[in-house]
N, C-alpha and C positions, 0 to 999 in steps of 0.2 A: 504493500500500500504506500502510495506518494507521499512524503510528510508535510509537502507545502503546495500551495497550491498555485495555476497558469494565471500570469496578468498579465495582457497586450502593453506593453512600453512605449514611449514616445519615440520617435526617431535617432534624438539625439545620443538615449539610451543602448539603439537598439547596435551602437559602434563598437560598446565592448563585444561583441559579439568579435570584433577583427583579433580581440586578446585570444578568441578558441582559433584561429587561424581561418576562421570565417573572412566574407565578404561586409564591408561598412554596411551597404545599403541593401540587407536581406528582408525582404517585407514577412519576418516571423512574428508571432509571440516569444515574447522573453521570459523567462519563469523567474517570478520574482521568491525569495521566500520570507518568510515573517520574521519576526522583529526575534531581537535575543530577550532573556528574562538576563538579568544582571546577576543573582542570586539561585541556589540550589544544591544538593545532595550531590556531594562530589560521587564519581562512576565507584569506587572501589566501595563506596558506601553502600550502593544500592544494589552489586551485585552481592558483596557479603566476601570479604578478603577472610582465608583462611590459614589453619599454620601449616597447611600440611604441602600446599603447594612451594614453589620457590616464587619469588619476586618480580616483575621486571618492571622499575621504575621510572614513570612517563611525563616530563616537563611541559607544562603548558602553560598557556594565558588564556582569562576569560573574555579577552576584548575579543577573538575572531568571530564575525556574524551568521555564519553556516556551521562553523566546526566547535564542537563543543555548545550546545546552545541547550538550554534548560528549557523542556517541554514542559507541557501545561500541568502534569502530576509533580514538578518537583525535580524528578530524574533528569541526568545528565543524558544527550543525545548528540550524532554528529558524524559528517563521515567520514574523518582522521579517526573516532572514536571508533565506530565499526569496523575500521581498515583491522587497527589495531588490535582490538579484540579476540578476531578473527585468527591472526598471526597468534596470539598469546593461547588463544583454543589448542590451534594446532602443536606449539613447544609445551605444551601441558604449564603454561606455567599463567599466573594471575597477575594486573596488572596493577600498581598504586601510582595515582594520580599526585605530582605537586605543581603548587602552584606559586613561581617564586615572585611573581608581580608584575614582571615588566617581562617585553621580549628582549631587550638587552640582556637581563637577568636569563631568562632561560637559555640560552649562549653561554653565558659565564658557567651555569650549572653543569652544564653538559660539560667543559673545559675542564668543570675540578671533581669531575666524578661523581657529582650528587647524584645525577640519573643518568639511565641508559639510553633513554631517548627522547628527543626534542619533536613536540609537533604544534599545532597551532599556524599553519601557512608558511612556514620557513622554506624559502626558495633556495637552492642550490646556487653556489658562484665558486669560483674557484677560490677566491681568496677565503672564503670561510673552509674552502677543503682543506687546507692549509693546516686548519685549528682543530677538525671537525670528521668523522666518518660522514659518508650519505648513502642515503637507500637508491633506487634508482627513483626517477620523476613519475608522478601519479598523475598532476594536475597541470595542464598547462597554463598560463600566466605573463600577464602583458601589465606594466605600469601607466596607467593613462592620468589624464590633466582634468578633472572636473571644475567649473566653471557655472555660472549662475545662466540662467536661461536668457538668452539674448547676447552671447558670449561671440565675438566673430573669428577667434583664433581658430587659425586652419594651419599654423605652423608652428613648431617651439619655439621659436624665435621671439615669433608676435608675445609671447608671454615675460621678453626683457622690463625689467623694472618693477615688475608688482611683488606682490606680496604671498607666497605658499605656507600653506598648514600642514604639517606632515608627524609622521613618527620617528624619533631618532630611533638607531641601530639597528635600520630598516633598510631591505636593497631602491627603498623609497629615495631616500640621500641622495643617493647612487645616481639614481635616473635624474632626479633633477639637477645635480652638478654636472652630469653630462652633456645637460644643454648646451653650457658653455655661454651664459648670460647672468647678468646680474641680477638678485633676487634677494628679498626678504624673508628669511624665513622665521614659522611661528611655530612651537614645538607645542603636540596635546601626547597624551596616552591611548588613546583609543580610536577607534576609524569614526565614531560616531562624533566623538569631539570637532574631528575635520568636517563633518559633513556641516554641522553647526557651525563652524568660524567662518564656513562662506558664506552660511545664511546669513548670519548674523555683519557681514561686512568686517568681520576681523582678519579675512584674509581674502585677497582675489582667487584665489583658485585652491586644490589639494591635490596631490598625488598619492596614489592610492592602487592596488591589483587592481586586478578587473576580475578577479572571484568576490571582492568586496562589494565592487560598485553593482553586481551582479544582485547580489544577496541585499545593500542597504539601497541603493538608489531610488526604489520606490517608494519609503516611507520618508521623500526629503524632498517632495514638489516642488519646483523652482529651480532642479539641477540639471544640469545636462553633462556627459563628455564630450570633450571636444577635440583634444588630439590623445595618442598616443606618445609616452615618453619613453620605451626601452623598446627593444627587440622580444620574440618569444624568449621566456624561461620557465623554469617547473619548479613549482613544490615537491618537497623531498621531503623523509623524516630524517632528522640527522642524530648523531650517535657520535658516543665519547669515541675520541680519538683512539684504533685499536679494539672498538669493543669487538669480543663475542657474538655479540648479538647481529652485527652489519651483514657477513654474508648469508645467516638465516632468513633474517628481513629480506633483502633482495632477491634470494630464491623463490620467498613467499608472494610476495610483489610481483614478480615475471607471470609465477603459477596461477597467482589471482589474476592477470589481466588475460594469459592466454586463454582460460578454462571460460571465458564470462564472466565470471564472478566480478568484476571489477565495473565491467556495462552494468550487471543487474544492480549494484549498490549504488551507482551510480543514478538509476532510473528511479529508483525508491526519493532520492532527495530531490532530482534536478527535472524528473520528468524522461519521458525517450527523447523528445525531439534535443533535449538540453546534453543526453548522454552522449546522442550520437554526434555531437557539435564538438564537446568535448575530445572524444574520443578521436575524430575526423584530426586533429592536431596533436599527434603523437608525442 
């Protein structure tokens, strides 16, 4: 059963679509999904962690808007969540959930061995392989520019001089120092804080995935995207440097995408049309 449900988007909207390796102007519906709960029964709670399994220790943050998001009973839901689960079913082993605050914080964790794996949207780049194991890529993933409705950038360029909202130790940075333009930036904690500072006029634009704008754009009328700021890249789960656990993970991963498994959990959150958009972008 689908856990959120189809809502036609506006045009502007319908450009993340180019973050799946889609075309800008696909006349689809866009599947938006519903709002996060801020609060709830962490996952290790509700399934019942017991002593007799071994451990595997899962770093997250509650800002991401699709992945980890608290349904209407209380329980943790999400599909990093289910990825993971699934992977944990099959090592026979049970998962506990921390959560150290920040996404800079879950990086550091992962670095001094507090947990075995990092998830939460954590994109792959080389420089963090550096610090970091990675699983292979699940999700594919474009940095785009949102802007207030009435917005006429059609190039990164055009966005010299204003003012961005963003998240530190984010590959968000990233794509807007690549610009290679001058900019103001305004640092929040959460994706939903960005969507608000453009409302609110605290900032000209945000950079943000395009699984965010995907998941929050519709509950912030008056937004639109406008251009694209990175190339494709993929969400990965990353893992202490060395772990154990990395080439299980990545056998697991391959298994799940080649078997379905991967479409079908996919179709549960995003809808088919959304799986197969996804998926069409390797």
């Amino acid at each position: 059963m689908t856990r959120f449900y189809r809502i036609p988007l506006e045009l502007g909207t319908l450009a993340l679509f180019s973050a799946l390796g889609c075309l800008w102007w696909l006349g689809l519906p866009v599947l938006a999904l519903t709002s996060q709960a801020d609060e709830g029964r962490l996952p290790d709670q509700q399934a019942g962690v017991t002593a007799e399994l071994p451990e595997l220790k899962v770093c997250f943050r509650r800002d991401p808007p699709f992945f980890y998001q608290v349904d209407g009973d209380g329980d943790w839901a999400g599909f990093e969540l289910d990825l993971l689960a699934a992977f944990a079913e099959s090592q026979k082993v049970q998962m506990r959930y921390l959560d150290p605050g920040s996404f800079p914080k879950v990086l550091e964790f992962l670095e001094q061995g507090k947990c075995d794996v990092g998830a939460s949207r954590i994109t792959y780049t080389e420089e963090r392989k550096k610090r970091l194991d990675f699983s292979p890529g699940y999700f594919p993933v474009r940095i785009l520019a949102v802007e207030k409705e009435g917005a006429k950038t059609i190039r990164p360029e055009q966005l010299r001089g204003k003012t961005v909202v963003t998240i530190p130790g984010t590959t968000y940075v990233k794509a807007i120092d690549s610009i290679g333009v001058e900019l103001e930036k305004v640092w929040v904690k959460t994706s939903r804080e960005m969507f608000q500072a453009v409302l609110d006029g605290r900032a000209d634009f945000m950079a943000c995935d395009s699984a965010v704008v995907l998941a929050l754009m519709n509950d912030y009328p008056g937004l639109r995207v406008t251009v694209p700021l990175s190339d494709r890249e993929h969400f990965a789960f990353a893992l202490t440097k060395g772990s154990k656990w990395t080439k299980p993970l990545s056998r697991f991963l391959r298994s799940f995408r080649k078997d379905d498994r991967l479409r079908a959990l996919l179709i549960e959150y995003f809808g088919e049309e959304g799986a197969d958009l996804i998926l069409s972008d390797p």
